[in-house]
N, C-alpha and C positions, 0 to 999 in steps of 0.2 A: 685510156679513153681516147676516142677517135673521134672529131669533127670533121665532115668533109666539106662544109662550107655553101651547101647546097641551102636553097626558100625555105625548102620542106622540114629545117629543123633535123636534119637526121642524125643522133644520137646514138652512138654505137659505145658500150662496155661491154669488156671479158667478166665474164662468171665462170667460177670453175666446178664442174661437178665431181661427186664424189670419186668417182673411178679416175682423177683426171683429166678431162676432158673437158677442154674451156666451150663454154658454149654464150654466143653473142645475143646482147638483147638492143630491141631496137625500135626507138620510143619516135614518134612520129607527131609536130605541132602544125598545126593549121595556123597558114597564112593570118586566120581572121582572126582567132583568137589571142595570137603573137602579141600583138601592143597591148593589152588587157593581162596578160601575163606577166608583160615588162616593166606594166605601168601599173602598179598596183592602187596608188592613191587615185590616179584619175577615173580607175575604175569603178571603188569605192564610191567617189563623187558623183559619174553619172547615174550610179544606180539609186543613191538617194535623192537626185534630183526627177530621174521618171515618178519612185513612187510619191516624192512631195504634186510635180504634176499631178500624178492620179488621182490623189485625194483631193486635190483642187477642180479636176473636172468632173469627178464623181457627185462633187458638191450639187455643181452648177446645173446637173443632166435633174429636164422634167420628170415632175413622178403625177402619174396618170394611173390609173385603173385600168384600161381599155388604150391599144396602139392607137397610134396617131394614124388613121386610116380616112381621109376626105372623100365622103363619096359624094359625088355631084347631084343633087336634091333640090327641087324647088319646088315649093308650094304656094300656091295658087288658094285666094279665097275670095268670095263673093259674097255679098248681101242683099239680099230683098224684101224688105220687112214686109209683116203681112202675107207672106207664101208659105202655105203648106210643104213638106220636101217632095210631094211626088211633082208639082209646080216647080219647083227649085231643081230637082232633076231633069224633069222633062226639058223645059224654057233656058236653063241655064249650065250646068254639068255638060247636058247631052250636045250643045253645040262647041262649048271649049274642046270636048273630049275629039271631036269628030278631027279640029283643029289642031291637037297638041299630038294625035297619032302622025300625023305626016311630017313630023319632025324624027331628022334619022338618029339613030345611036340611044332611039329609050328603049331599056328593059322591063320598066312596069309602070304601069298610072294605077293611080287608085282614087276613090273620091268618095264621098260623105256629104249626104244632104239632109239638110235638119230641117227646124222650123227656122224660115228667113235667112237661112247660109247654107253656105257649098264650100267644102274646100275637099281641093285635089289635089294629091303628092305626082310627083312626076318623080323618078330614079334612072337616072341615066347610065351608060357605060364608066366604066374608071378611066378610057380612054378618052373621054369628051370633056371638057376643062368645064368649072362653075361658070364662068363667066363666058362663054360660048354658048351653055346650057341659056341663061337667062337673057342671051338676047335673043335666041330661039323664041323661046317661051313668050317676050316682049309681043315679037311679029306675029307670033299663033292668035295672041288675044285681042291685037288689033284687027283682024283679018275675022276674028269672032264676035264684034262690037257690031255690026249690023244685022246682024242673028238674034243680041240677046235683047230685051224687054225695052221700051224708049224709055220707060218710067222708072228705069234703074238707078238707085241714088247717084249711087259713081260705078265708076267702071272698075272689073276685078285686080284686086291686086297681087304678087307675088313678090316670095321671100328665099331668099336663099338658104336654105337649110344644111343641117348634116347631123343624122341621127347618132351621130358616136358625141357631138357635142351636147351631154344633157346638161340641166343645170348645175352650179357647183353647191350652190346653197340657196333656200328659200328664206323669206324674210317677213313675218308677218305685221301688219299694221293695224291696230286693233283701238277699240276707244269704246264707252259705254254710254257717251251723251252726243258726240256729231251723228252724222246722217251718212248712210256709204258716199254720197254724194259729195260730199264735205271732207270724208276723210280721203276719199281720190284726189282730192283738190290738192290737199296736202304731201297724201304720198309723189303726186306728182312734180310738184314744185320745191318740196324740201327734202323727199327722201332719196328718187329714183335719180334727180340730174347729180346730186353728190354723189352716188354710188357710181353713178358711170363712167366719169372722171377719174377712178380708179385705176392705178397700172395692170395690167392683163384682165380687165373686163371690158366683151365685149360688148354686152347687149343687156337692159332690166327688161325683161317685159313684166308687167304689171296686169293681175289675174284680178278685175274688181267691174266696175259699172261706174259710166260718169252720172253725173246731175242733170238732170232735164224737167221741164216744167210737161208736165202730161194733159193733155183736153181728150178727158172723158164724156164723148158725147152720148146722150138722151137721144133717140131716134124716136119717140113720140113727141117731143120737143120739136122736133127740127122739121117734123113732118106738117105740123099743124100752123108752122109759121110759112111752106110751102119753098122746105130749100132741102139740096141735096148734098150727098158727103162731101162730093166735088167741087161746088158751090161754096160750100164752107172751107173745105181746104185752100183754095184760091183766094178765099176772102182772110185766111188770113195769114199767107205767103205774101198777100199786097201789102198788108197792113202793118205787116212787121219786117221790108225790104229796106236796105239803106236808097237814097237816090240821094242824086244832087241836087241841091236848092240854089246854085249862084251862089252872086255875093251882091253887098250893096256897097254900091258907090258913093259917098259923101265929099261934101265939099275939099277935106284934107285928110281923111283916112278912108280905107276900103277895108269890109269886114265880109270873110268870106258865112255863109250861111251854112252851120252843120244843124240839119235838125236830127233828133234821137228816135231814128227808125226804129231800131231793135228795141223790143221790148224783153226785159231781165228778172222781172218777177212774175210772178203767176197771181197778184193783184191788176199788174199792169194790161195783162190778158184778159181780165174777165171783164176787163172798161174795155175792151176793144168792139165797135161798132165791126161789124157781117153784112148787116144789109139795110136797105129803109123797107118801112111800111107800106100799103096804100096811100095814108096820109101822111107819108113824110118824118113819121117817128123809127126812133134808131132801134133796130135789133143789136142786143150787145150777145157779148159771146156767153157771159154767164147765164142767160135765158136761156141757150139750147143745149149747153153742156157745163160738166162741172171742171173745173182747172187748181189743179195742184203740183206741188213741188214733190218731185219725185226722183226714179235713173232710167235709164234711157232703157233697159232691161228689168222688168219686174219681174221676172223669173230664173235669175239665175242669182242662187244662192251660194255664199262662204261658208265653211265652219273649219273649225279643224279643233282635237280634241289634247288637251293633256291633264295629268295627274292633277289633281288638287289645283285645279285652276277653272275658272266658272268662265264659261265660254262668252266672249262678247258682243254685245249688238250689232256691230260694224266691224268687217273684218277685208281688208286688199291684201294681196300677196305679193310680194317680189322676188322673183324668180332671175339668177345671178348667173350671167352665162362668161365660159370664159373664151379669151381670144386663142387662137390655134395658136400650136406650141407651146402658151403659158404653165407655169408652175399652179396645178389646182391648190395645193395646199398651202402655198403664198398666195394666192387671191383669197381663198376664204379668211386668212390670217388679218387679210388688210380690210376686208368687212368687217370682222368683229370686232376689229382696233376701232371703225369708223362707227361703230351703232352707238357705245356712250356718248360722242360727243354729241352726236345728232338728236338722243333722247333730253340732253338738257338743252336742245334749240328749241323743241317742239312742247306743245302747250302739257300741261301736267295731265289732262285726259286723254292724251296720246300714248301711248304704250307700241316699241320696239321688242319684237319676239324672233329671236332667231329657230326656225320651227327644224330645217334639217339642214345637215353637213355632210353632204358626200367626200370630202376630202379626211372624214375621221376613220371611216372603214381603210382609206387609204393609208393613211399614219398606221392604224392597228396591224394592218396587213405587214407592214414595210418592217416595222419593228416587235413583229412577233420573234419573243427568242426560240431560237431549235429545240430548244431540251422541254417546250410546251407540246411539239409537235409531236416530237419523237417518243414523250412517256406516255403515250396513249399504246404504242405498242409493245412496251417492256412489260405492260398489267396485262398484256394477251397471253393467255394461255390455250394452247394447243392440245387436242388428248393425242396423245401417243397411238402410234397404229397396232392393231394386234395382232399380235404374231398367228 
């Protein structure tokens, strides 16, 4: 046997073949492989040390349904109670629109105008970042604000969107004796701020109607006392505006004067004084209209349906959105840890329903075993061709 002392490992032994004839074999070790060859135990060790790594990062990597794809989205909405949508479009859509095209880098607008709202998607290039997008969007609507209606509650607003982020899970809040009004009260104060507090949630929006005291005017009423809608709306924006009263000075204390502008019941409303008479007698508001506690939308209805459960009077939804990157199926995990504790915070006619989980299709997906996939095709039979 012959070593010549060369990098290359080169390994030279006689073989001798049968007739004689020695014939040389010559075995060849890469530079790279060399120390791994030499070293057997430390080779052993790195290599249970990558796959202990791997199983440790495999852990930690998000499971999503859908790639983590950000497309730059912003949606724009508007309200104008009391408008038709062809009003909603014409007055209000159709000057944003005019406004958000001269903004560069967008591939599509789209817009929806109902009864008393407008909202409009804007989608921009994958090359135009979120936050470049909405301050676009900011200047277009400011530059639109002299266009749209003087009588417009507030001016429109916009949100940052991204349609690959749907919600992770819905959450229903349900009761058979409050008032929707009442259980928003709730949902909002006790169920949505704890849930948002949550590691990797970003956002509840809450699917329901607040509380409002409603004046249901009589137009034969209001006609025969000789006042108009306007008239009465003003009279009673005055009537129930905060203002400052002072204060009174006293000899050795000063007490500043808060009086109780706002009125908070719908008793408090129908003692409300509209206007004088000829003679000096009070028109109150319950003469020309009737005034009840009510939501701010009496037309848009909840329900949602399940087996063997009798649907309830009052129903809000919260819709559970998660922050980019997050683990969906660790956020839903830490909702459904969080709803016992919160159903023994809230009153016994409140009821927590978790209505759906998109992180279950995820789990089912992730640990479907092969041999379910695969015996679907072992029971295939094929007929034979004929000869």
């Amino acid at each position: 046997m012959k070593n010549d002392g060369r990098d290359g490992g080169e390994i030279q032994s006689p073989r001798q073949r049968p007739g004689g004839a020695v014939q040389k074999l010559t075995q060849f070790s890469s530079g790279l492989s060399r120390p791994f060859i030499q070293r057997p135990v430390m080779t052993m060790l790195l290599t249970v040390s990558v796959l202990v790594f791997g199983i440790l990062s495999y852990n930690q990597l998000a499971v999503n349904d859908l790639p983590a794809v950000d497309y730059p989205v912003i949606s724009v909405t508007a309200s104008y109670p009391g408008a038709d949508p062809v009003t909603m479009a014409n007055t209000i859509a159709t000057p944003l629109e005019k406004q958000f095209t001269q903004i560069p880098g967008i591939s599509l607008i789209t817009s929806s105008s109902s009864q008393g709202n407008t909202s409009i998607t804007i989608q921009f290039d994958l090359s135009k970042s979120i936050d470049g997008a909405a301050s676009d969007v900011q200047s277009a609507i400011q530059r639109a604000s002299g266009q749209l209606p003087a009588d417009l509650p507030s001016p429109p607003t916009f949100t940052k969107a991204n349609p690959n982020d749907q919600p992770v899970m819905y959450v229903a809040l349900t009761s058979d004796t409050l008032t929707d009004g009442e259980l928003y009260r709730y949902g909002t104060t006790e169920v949505a701020q704890r849930i948002n507090i949550l590691p990797g949630v970003s956002q509840v929006n809450i699917y329901g109607v607040k509380g409002a005291i409603r004046i249901k005017i009589d137009p034969g009423k209001l006609a025969t006392r000789g006042m108009t809608f306007d008239e009465l709306a003003a009279a009673v924006k005055s009537g129930t505006a905060y203002s400052g009263a002072g204060q009174f000075d006293g000899k050795n204390k000063s007490f500043t004067l808060r009086p109780q502008g706002q009125l908070e019941t719908a008793e408090g409303y129908r003692d409300l004084i509209v206007k004088r008479g000829p003679n000096g007698a009070p028109v109150y508001l319950r003469d020309v209209a009737r005034v009840v506690d009510g939501v701010e939308n009496e037309r848009l209805s909840r329900h949602f349906f399940v087996r063997n459960f009798q649907p309830p009077a009052s129903v809000i939804v919260f819709a559970v959105s998660r922050q980019a990157g997050a683990n969906a199926v660790q956020v839903a995990k830490s909702v459904r840890a969080l709803l016992p504790g919160l159903q023994r915070e809230l009153p016994g006619s409140i009821r927590l329903i978790p209505v759906f989980d998109r992180s279950q299709s995820i789990v089912n997906a992730l640990h479907a075993p092969a041999r379910i996939r695969t015996r679907h095709f072992r029971h295939l039979r094929f007929p034979r061709p004929r000869q």
